[in-house]
N, C-alpha and C positions, 0 to 999 in steps of 0.2 A: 188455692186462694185466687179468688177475681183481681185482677190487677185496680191500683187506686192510685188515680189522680190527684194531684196537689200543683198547683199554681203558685205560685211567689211573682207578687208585681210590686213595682213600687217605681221610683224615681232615682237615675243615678247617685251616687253619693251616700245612699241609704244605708247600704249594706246587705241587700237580698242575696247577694253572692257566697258571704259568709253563711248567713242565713240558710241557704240548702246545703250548705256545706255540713254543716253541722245536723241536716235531717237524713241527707246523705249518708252520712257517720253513724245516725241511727238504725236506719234501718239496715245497711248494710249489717253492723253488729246485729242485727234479729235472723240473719239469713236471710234475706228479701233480696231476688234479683231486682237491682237498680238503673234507673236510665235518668239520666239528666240533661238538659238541654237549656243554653241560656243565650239569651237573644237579647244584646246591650245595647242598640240602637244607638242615640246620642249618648251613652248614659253621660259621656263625662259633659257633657253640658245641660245635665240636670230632665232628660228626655227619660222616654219611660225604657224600663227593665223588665225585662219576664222570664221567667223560670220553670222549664216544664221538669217535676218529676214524676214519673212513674215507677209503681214498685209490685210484686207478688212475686207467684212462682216461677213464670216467666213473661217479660217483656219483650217486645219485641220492638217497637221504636217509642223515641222519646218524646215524640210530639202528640201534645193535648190539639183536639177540636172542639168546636164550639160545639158546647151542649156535655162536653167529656169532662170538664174537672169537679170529683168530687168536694174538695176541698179549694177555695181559695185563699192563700194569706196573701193582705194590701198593706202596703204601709202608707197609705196615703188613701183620701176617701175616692178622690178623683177618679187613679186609677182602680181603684175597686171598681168603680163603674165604667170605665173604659172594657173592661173583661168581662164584666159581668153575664156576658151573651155565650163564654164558655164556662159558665155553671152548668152542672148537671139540676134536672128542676128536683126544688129540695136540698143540694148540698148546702155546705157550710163556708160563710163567709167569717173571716175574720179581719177585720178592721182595723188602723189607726185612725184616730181621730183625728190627726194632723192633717190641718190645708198645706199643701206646696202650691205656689200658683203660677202653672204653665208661663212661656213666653208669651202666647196671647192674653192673657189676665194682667202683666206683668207690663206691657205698654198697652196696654188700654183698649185693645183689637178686641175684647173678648170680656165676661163676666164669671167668676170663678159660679158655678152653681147653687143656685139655695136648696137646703132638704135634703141633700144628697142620701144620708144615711137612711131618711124617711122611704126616697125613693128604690133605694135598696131593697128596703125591706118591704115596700110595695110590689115588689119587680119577683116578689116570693123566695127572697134569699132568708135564708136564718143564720140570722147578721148577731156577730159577738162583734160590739164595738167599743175599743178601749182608749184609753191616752196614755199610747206608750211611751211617746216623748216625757210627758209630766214623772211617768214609775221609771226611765230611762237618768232622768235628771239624779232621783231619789238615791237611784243606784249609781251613781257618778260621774256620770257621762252622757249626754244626747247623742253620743255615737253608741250608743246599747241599747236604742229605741229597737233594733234588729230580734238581737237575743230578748227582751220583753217579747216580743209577737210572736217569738218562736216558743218562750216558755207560755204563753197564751194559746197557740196551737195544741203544744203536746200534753198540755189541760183536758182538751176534746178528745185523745184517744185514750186506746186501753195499754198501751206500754207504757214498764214501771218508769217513775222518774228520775231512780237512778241511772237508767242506760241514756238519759239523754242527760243527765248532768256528767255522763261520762265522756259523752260527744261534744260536749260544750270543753271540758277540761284538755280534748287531742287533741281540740279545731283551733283553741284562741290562743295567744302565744300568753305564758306564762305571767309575764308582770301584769295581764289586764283582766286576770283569769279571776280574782275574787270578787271585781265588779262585776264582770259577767255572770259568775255565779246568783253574783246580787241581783242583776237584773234577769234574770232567768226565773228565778225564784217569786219575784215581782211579777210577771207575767203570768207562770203558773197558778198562784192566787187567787187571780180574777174570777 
């Protein structure tokens, strides 16, 4: 099997951490040699996060370049297009609809962007864009905006949904594990 790129971007605070933890989980469970690599920058002061994994028969380093990720998930529109330039032409973006607005936005240095999602999908991405925060809510929590985009991901591939509701069930600790479900399920949906 050819090795497959996946990207996780988002903004500190988010959860992209978990988030590959738990794709992590999956594919590992499939047999998939895995490579992960996660680059926090500011995150704890709300900067951007990125997450390279790579998976197949064998991997040899964990780092995506531009133009290498089959897959992107963003949880945020910003950084979707911040990355955007390491899509492969044709892969798959998956989106929150959520604004977070940079420091520069945030004292006034700067304009959060208009059209974002339009320019996505001008830019030749095949853009799945959802409001996981809103389905995150539904399911009990705005910290499960994570698990939504992850069960929104593992919508687009071919493995079953039980091996990743099994990955979601060893990843999250117990008492938060029937929201998660919740919002896993919420995402897959879409």
């Amino acid at each position: 099997m050819a090795v497959t790129n996946i990207m996780i971007v988002g903004v500190g605070g988010q959860g992209t951490l978990l988030a590959s933890r738990i794709l992590g989980q999956v594919l590992l469970g499939r047999g998939y040699d895995v490579k992960v690599s996660e680059v926090h920058g500011m995150s704890q002061r709300g900067g951007s996060v990125v997450t390279y994994v790579k998976f197949g028969d064998k991997v040899f380093s964990p780092v995506i370049n531009e133009g290498g990720a089959d897959i992107v998930l963003a949880f945020e529109m910003l950084e979707a297009a911040r990355w955007l330039p390491f899509m492969k032409p044709g892969g798959k973006l998956v989106v929150n609809r959520q604004r977070i607005n940079p420091m520069p936005v945030i004292t006034g240095s700067a304009e959060y962007p208009d059209a974002v999602l339009e320019r996505l999908a001008a830019a030749g991405a095949d853009v799945k864009a959802i409001d996981a925060l809103d389905l995150a809510l539904k399911a009990g929590s705005a910290k499960a905006v994570n698990v939504v985009l992850i069960g929104a991901l593992a919508a687009t591939t071919d493995v079953p949904k039980e091996d990743w509701l099994r990955a979601v069930e060893q990843t999250v600790p117990p008492k938060f594990l029937e929201m998660n479900v919740n919002a896993f399920n919420a995402g897959y949906g879409i």
